[in-house]
N, C-alpha and C positions, 0 to 999 in steps of 0.2 A: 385491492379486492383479493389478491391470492393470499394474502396468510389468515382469511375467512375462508380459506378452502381445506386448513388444516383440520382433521377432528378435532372434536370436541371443542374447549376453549376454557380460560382461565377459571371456569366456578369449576368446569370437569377437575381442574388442575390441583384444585384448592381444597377438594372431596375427593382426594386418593384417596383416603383411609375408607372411607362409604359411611360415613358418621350423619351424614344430610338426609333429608327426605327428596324426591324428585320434586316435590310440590316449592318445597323450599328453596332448591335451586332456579328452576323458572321462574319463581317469583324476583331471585338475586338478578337473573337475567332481563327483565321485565325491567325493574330500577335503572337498570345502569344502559336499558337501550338495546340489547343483543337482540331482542326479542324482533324488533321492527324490520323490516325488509332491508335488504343489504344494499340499496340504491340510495334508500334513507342514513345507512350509518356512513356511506360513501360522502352523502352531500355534507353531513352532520360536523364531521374528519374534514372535508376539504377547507369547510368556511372556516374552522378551526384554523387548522393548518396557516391559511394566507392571514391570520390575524397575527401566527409566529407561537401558536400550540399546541408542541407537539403531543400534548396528549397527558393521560394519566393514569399508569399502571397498578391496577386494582388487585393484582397480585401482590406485585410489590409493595402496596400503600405509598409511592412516591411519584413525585412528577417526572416525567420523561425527560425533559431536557437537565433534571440534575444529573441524572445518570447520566446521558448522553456528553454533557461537559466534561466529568467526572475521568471518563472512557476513553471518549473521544481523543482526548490530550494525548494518550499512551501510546494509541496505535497511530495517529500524524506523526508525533514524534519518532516512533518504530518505521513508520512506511519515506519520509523524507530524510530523516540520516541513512537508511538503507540507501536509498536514493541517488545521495550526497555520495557516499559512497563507490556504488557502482560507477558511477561517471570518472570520480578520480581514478578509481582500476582502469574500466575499459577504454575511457578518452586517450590517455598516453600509449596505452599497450597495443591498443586498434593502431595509431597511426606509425607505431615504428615497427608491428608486424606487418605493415603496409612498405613503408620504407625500405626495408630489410626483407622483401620479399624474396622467399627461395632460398632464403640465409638459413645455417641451423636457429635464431634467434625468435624467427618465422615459425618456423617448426614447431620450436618447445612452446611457444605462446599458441600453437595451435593444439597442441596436443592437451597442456592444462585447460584451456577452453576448452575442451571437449569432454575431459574428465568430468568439470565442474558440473556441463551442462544435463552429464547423465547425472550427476548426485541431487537429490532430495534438498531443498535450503534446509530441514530439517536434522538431516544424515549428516552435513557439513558442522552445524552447531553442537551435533552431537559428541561428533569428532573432535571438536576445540574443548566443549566441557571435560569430553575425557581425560584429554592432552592436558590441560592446563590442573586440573585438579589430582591429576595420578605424579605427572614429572613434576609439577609449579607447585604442588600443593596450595591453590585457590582456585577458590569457586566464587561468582558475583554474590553480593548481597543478596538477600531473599526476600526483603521488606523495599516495596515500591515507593519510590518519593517523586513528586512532579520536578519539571526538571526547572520550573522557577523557583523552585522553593530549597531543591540543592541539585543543581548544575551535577555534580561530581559524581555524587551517588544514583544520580539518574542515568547518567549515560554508562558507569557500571555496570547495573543492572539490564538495561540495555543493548551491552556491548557483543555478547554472544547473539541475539539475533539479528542485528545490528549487521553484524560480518555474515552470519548465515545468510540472510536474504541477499545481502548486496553482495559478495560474492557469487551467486548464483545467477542473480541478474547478470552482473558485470560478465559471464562468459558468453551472453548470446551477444550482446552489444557487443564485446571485446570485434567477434567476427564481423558482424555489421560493421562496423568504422571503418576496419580496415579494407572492406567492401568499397564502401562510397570513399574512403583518402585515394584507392588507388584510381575511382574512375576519376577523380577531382584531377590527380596528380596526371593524368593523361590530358586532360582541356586546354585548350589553346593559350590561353591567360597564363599557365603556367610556364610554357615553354617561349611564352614572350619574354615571362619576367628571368630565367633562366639567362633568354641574349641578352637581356638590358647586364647581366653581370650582378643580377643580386643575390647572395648568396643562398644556398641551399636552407639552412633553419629559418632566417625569415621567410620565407617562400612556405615553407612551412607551417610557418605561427601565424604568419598575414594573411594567408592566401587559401593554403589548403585546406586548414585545420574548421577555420569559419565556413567554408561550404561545403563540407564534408558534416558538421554538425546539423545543418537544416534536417535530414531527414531522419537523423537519430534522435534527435529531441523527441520525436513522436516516440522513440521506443522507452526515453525515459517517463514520458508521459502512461504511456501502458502500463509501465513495472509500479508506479506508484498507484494506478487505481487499482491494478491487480494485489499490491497487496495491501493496500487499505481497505478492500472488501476481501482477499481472501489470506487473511492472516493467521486464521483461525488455529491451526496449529500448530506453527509456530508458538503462539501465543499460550496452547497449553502444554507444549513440551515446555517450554523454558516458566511457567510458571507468571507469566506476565499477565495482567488483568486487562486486560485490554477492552476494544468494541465488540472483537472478533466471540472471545467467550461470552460476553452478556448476551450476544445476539445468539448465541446457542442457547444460552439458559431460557431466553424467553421463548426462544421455538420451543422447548421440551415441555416448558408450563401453558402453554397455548394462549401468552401473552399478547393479544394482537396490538396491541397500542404502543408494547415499547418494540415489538419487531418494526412495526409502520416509521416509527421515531426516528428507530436507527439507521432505516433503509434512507430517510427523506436527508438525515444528517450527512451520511453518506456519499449521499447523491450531489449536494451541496458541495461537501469538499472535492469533489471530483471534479464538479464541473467548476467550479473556480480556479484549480490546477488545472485543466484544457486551456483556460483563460490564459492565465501564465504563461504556459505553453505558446502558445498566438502569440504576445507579447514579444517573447523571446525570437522566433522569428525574425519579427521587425527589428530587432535591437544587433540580431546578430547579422542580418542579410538587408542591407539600407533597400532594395531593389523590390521589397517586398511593403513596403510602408506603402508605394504608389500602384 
């Protein structure tokens, strides 16, 4: 119901120029249903919806979930390799700033995490385009290809926000890990398996590392819905076509059927990523299955 609270709507969008008569638009809106009480376009939309349609953008003339597929691929792909990412940064770097507490080693990994954390993922992509096209002279492709259809050139074009988001991520995590490695590395369990004489890096890999992860999972679970829904600019700095821009396009045309689409699409991959998430839990922590 709230992107029926936007003004106007897709015939207002469609008569910028003022070429229509008022008569002729409420009648446009009349046809297509605008006209009828917003309980009714509600009910109209839902029984849609649970049949698996999502709708049909009369702006556009196309159906929503083509777009929505079309879109959707760019920015999962954008939000899960950023993802992917950030875990490999801040996983190892969180637990040996943990391990090496107090060390200068501690130090510098806390001072770049701090950096990163006041920098924009934007500011950071920026910095790399400049860097790599001013000293490297290269710049990524500028025409988008999905990434089943070439691997190579996809993740190219990808590759600058790719590091901008997940390096950004990766420094609030970096700190978090190394939060929970060190309360992990103080538990009883540890300093048993310590007498038993088993050496410091398995105790580490076996021990620490898996119960120090249970509570960060939740923060990679945030950074992927955070920027699956808020990519948006990333997505127009670096020129990528993503969800992020079309869902802007359609707010500006006061498209209600593909903003509703996107949000439902959305919604969807989120909460199946929560799923994961749970999953992973039980897979990493046996203690939690029961």
């Amino acid at each position: 119901m709230l992107p029926s609270a936007i003004p106007g709507d897709f015939v207002t969008a469609l008569n910028s120029g003022g070429g229509a008569t008022q008569e002729a638009m409420d009648k446009v809106r009349g046809d297509v249903g605008l006209s009828d009480p917003l309980i009714i376009q509600y009910g109209r939309w839902l029984f849609a919806t649970a049949k698996g349609d999502l709708g049909y953008s009369r702006f556009r003339d196309v159906e929503v979930e083509q777009v929505v597929a079309k879109r959707l691929e760019t920015t999962t792909t954008l939000a899960l390799l950023s993802t992917i990412m950030s875990a490999l940064i801040a996983i190892p770097l969180g637990v040996l700033a943990a391990v090496k507490r107090g060390s200068l080693t501690d130090q510098i990994i806390g001072i770049i995490s701090g950096i990163n954390i006041a920098m924009p993922p934007f500011w950071i992509g920026l910095i790399i385009v400049y860097t790599t096209s001013v000293y490297f002279d290269w710049v990524p492709p500028l025409h988008y290809k999905p990434i089943y259809a070439d691997p190579l050139t996809n993740l190219t074009i990808l590759a600058f926000p790719i590091i901008s988001v997940g390096l950004s991520a990766s420094a609030v995590i970096i700190r978090y890990m190394r939060s929970m490695t060190l309360e992990v590395l103080n538990d009883d369990f540890v300093r048993t398996a310590r007498s038993k004489g088993i050496s410091e890096f398995k105790i580490i890999i076996h021990h620490v590392i898996p119960n120090a992860l249970i509570p960060v999972l939740t923060m990679f679970g945030f950074y992927f819905s955070t920027t699956l829904s808020g990519v948006v600019v990333i997505e127009k700095v670096f020129n990528v076509h993503g969800i992020g821009l079309e869902l802007v396009r359609a707010t500006y045309a006061r498209d209600t059927d593909m903003i509703v689409g996107i949000i439902v699409a959305l919604s969807i991959i989120i909460t199946l990523w929560i799923l994961l998430i749970d999953i992973l839990y039980a897979y990493i922590d046996p203690r939690i299955r029961y």
